[in-house]
Phi, psi and omega in degrees: 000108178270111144283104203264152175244157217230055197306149179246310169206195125241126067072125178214112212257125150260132167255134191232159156237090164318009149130188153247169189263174179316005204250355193076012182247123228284140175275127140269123191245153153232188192202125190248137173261127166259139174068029145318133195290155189301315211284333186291173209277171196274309158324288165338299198288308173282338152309299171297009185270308170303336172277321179309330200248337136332313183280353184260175179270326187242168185281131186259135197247321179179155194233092159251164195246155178220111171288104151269166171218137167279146157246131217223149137335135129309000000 
């Protein structure tokens, strides 16, 4: 039975650091952009990640992409 896959959408996950807790140890938040088109390229996504965090206050810490896919019977 083959199955075929579908991209659906991608995921644009950032993690920042916001600052430390009374212990000295970095706090951390993130934040997702959802129902980005499949194609754009890896370079875009980091590029717009990193100019958006130019504009913050806090530092970006990482950038992952997230893939869906749908899956179906042939």
């Amino acid at each position: 039975m083959p199955i075929i896959s579908s991209g659906v959408e991608t995921e644009m996950v950032l993690r920042y650091q916001i600052g430390t807790n009374a212990g000295g140890s970095p706090v951390f938040r993130q934040k997702s952009f959802s129902g980005l088109k499949m194609d754009v390229s890896d370079e875009d996504l980091y590029e717009v990640a990193t100019t958006l965090f130019d504009l913050l206050e806090y530092p970006l810490v990482s950038v992952t992409r997230n893939n869906r896919f749908d899956l179906a019977e042939e």
